[in-house]
Jmol script that loads the backbone (N, CA, C; Angstrom):
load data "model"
ATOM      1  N   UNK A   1     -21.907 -15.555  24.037  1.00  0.00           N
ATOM      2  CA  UNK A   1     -22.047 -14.226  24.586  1.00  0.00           C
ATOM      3  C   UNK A   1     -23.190 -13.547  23.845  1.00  0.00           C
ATOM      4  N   UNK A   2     -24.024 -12.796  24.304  1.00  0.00           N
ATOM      5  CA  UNK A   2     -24.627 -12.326  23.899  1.00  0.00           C
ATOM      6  C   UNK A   2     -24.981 -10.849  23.250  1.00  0.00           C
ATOM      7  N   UNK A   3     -25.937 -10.334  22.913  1.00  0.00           N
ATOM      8  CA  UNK A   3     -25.989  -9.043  22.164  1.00  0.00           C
ATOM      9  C   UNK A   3     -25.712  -7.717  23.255  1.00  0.00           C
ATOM     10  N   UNK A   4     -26.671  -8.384  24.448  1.00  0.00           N
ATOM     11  CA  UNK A   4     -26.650  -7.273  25.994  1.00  0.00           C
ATOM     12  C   UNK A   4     -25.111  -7.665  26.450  1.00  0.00           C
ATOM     13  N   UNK A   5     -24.428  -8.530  26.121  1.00  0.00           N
ATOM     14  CA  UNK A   5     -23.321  -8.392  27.390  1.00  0.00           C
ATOM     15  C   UNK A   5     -21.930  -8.085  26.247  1.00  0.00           C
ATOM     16  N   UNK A   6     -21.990  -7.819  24.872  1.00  0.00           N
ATOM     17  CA  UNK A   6     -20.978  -7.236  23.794  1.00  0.00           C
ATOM     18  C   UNK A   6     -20.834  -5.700  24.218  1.00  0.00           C
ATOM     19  N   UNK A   7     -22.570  -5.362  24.590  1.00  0.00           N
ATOM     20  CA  UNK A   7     -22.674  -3.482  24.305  1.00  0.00           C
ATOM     21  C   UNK A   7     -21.850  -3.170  25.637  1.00  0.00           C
ATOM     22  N   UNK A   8     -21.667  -4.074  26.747  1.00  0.00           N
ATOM     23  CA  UNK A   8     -20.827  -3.546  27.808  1.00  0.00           C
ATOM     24  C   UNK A   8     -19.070  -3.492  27.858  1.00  0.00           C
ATOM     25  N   UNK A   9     -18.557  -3.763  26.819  1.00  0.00           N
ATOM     26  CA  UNK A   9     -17.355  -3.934  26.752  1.00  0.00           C
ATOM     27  C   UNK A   9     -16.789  -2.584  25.522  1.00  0.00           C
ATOM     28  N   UNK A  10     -16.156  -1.996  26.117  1.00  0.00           N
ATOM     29  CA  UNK A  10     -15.321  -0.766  25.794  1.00  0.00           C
ATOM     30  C   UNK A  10     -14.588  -0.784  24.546  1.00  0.00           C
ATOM     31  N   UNK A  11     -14.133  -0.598  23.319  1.00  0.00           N
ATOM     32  CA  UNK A  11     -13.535  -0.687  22.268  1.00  0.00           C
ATOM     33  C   UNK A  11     -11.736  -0.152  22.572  1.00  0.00           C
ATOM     34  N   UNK A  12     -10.892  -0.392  22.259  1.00  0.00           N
ATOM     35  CA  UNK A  12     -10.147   0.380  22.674  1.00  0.00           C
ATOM     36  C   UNK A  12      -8.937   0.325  21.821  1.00  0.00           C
ATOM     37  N   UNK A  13      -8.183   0.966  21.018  1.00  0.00           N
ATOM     38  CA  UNK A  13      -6.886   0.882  20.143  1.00  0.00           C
ATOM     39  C   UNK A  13      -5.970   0.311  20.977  1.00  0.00           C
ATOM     40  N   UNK A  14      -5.489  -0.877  20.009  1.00  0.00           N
ATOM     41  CA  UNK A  14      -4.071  -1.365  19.925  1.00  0.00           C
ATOM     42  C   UNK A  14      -3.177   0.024  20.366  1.00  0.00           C
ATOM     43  N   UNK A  15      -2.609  -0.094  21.652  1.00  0.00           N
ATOM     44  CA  UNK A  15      -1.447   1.227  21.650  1.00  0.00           C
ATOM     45  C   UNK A  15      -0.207   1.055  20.594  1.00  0.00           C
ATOM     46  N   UNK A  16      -0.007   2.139  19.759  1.00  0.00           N
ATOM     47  CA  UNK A  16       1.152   2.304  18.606  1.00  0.00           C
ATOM     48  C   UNK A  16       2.526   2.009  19.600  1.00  0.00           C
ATOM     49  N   UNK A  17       3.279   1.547  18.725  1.00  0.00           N
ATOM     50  CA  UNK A  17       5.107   1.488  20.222  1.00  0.00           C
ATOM     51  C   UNK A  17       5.728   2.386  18.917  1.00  0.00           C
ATOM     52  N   UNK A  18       5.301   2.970  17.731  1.00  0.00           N
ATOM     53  CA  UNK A  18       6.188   3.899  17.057  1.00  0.00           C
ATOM     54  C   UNK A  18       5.000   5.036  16.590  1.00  0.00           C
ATOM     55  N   UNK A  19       5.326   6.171  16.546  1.00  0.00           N
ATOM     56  CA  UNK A  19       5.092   7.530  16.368  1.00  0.00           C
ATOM     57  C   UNK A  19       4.657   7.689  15.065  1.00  0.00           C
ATOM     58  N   UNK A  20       3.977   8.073  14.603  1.00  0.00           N
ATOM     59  CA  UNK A  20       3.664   8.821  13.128  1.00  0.00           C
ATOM     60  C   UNK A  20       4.895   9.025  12.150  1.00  0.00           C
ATOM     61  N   UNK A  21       6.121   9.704  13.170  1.00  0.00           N
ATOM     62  CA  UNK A  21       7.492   9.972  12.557  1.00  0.00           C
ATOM     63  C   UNK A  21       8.105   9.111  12.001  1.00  0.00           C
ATOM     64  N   UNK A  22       8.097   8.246  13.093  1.00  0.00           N
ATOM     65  CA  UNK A  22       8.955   6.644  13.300  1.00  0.00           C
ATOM     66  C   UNK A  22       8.157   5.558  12.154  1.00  0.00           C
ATOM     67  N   UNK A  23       6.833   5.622  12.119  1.00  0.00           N
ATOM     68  CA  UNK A  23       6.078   5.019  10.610  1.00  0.00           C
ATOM     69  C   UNK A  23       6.709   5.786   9.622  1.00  0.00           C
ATOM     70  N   UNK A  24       6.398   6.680   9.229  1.00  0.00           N
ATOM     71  CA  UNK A  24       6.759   7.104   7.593  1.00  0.00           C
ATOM     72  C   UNK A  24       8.549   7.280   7.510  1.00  0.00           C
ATOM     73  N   UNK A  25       9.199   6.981   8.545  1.00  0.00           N
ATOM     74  CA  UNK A  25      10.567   6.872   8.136  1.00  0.00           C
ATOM     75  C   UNK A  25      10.353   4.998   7.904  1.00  0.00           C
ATOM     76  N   UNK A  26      10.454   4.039   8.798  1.00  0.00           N
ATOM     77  CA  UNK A  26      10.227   3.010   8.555  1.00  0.00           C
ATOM     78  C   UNK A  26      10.128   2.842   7.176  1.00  0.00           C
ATOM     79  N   UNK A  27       8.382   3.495   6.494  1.00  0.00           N
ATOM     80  CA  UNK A  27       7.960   2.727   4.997  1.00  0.00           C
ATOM     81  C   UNK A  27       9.140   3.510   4.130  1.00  0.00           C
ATOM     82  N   UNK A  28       9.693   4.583   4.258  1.00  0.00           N
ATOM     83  CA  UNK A  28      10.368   5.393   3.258  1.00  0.00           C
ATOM     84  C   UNK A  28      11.421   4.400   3.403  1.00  0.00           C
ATOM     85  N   UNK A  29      12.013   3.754   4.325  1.00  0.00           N
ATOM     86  CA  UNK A  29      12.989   3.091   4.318  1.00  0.00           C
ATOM     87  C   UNK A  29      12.846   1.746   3.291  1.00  0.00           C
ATOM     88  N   UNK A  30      11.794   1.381   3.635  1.00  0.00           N
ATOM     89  CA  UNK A  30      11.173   0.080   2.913  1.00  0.00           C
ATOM     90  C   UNK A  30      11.417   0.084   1.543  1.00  0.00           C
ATOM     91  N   UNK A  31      10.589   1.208   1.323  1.00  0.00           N
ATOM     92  CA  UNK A  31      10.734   1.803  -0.183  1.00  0.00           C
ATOM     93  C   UNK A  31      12.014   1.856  -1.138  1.00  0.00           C
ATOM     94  N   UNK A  32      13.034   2.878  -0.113  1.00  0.00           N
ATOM     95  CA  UNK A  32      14.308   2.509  -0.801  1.00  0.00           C
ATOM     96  C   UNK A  32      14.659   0.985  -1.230  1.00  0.00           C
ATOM     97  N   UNK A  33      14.411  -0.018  -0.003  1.00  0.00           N
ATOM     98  CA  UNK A  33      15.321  -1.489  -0.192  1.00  0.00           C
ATOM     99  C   UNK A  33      14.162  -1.928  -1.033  1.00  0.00           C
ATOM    100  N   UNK A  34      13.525  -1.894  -1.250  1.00  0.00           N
ATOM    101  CA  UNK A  34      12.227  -2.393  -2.494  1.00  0.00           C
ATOM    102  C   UNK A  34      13.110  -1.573  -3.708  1.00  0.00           C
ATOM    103  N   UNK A  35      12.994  -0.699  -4.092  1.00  0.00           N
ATOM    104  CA  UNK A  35      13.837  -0.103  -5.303  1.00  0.00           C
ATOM    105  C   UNK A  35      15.102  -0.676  -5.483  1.00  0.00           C
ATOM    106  N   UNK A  36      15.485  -0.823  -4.523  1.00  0.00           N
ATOM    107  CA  UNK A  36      17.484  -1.073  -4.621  1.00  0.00           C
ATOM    108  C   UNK A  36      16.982  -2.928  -5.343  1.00  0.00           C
ATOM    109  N   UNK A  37      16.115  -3.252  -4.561  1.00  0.00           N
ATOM    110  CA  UNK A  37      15.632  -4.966  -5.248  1.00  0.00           C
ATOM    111  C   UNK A  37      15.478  -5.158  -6.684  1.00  0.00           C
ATOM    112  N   UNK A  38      14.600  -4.228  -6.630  1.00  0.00           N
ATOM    113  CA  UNK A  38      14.058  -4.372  -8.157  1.00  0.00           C
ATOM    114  C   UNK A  38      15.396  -4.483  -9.409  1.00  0.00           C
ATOM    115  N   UNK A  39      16.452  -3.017  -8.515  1.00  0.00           N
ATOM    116  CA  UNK A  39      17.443  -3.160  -9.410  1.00  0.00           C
ATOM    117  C   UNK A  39      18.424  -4.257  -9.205  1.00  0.00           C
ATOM    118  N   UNK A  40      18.421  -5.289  -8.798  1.00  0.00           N
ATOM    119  CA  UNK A  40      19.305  -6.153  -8.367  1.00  0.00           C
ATOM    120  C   UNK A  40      20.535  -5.943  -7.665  1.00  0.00           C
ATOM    121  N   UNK A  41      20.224  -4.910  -6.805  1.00  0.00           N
ATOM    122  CA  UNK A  41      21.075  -4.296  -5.843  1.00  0.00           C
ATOM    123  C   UNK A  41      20.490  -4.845  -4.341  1.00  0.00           C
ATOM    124  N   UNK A  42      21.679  -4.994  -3.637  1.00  0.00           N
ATOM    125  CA  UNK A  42      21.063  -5.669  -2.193  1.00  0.00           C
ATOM    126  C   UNK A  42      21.218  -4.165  -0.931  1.00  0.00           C
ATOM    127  N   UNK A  43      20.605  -3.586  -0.153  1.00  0.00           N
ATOM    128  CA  UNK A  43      21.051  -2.714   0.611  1.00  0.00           C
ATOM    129  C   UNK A  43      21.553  -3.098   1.610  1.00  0.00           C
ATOM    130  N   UNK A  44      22.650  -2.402   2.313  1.00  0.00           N
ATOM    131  CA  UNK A  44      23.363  -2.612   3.401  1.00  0.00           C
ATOM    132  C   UNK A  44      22.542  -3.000   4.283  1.00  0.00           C
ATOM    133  N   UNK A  45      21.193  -2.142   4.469  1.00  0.00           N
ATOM    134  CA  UNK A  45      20.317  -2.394   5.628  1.00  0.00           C
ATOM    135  C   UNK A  45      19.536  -4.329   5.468  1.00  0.00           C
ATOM    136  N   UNK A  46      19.615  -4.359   4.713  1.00  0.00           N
ATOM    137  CA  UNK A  46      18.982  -5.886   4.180  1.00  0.00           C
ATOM    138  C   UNK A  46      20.197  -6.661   4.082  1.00  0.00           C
ATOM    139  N   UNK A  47      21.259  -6.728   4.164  1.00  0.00           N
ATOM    140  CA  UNK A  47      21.973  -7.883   4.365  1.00  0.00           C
ATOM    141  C   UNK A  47      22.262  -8.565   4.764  1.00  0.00           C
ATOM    142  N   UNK A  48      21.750  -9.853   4.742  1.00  0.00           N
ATOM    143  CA  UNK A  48      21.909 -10.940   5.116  1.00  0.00           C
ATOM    144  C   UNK A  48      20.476 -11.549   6.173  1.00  0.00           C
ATOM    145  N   UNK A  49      19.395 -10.729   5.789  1.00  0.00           N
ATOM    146  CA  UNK A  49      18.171 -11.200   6.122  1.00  0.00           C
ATOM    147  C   UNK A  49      17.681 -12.566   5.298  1.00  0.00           C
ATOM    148  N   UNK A  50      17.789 -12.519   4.152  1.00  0.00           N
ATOM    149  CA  UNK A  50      17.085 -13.426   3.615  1.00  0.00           C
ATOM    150  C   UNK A  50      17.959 -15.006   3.896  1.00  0.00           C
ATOM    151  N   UNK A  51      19.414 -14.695   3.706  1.00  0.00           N
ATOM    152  CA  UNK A  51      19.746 -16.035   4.663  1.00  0.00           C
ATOM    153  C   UNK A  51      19.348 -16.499   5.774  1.00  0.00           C
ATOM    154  N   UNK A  52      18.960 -15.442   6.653  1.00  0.00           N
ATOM    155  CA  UNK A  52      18.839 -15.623   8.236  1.00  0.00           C
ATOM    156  C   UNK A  52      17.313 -16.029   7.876  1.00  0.00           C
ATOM    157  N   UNK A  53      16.422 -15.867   7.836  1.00  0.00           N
ATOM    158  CA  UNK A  53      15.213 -15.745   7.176  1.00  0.00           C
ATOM    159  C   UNK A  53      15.144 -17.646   6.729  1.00  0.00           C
ATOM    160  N   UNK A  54      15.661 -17.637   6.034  1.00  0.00           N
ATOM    161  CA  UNK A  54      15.974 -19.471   5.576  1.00  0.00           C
ATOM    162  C   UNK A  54      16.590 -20.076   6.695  1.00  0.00           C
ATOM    163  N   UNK A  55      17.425 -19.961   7.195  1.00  0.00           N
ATOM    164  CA  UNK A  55      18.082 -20.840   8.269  1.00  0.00           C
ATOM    165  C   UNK A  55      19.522 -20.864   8.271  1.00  0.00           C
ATOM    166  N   UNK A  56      20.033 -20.154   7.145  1.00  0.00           N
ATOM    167  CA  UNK A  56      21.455 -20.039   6.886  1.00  0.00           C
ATOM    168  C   UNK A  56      22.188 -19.166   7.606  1.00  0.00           C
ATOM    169  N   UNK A  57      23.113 -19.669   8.116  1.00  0.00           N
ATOM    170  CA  UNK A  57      24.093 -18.480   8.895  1.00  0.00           C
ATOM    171  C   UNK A  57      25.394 -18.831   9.028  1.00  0.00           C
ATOM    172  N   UNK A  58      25.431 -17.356   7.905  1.00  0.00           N
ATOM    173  CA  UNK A  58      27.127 -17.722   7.856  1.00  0.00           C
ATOM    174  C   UNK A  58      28.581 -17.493   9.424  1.00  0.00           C
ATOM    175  N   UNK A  59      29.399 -18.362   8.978  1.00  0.00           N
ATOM    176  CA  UNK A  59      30.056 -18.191   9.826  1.00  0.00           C
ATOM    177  C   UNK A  59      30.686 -17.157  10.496  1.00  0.00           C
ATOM    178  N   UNK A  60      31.077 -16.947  11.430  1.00  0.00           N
ATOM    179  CA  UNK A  60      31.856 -15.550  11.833  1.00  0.00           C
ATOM    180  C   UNK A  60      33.249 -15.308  11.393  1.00  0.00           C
ATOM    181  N   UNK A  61      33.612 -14.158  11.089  1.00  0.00           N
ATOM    182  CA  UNK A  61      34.809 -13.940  10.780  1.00  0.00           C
ATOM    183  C   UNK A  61      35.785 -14.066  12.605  1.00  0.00           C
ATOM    184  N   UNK A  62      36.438 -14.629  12.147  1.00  0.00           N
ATOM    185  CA  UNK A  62      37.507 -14.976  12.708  1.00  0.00           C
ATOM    186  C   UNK A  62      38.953 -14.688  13.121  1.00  0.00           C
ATOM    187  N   UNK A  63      39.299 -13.518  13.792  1.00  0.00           N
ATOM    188  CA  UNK A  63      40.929 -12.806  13.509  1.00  0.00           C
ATOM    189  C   UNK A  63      41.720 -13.990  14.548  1.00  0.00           C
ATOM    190  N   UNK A  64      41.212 -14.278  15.374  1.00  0.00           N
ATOM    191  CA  UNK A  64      42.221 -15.256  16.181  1.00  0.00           C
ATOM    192  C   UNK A  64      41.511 -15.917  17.497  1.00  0.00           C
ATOM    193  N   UNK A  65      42.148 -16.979  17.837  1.00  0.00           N
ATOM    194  CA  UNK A  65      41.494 -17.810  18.938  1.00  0.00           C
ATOM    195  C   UNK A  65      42.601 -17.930  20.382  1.00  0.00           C
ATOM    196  N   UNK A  66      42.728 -17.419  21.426  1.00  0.00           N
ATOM    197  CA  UNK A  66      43.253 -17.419  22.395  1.00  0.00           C
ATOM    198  C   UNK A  66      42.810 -18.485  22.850  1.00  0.00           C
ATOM    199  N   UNK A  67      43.338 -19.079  23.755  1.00  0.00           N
ATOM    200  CA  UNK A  67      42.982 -20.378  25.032  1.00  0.00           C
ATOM    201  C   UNK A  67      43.015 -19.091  26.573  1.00  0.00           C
ATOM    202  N   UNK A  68      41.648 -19.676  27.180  1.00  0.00           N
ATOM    203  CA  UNK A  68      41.708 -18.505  28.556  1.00  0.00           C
ATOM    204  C   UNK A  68      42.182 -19.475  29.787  1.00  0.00           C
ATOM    205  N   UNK A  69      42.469 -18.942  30.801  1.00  0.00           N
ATOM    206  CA  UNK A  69      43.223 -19.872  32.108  1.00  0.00           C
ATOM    207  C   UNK A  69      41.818 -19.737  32.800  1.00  0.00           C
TER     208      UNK A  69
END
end "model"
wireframe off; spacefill off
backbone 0.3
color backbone group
């Protein structure tokens, strides 16, 4: 492609799918589970990513098994 047929093509932003709002809650969120890490604390919101993440998945809890007709 050339130099004349680049200058004809329009630049245009990636459209955002989250808000300015929806970013800085996101990283603030981040932030917390990064702190809670450091302290060797796991957050509710992060549990059980890093198994899933590896391939591990634990089993389901289980209260009872019916047979259906």
């Amino acid at each position: 492609m050339g130099d004349d047929e680049r200058e004809e093509f329009t630049v245009v932003p990636i459209p955002a799918s989250e808000t300015e709002d929806e970013h800085k809650r996101v990283r603030e969120s981040n932030d917390q589970d990064q702190k809670l890490e450091r302290e060797g604390k796991e957050s509710r919101h992060n549990r059980g990513y890093d198994e899933a993440a590896d391939g591990h998945h634990p089993p389901p809890d289980v209260e009872r098994v019916v047979e259906e007709d």
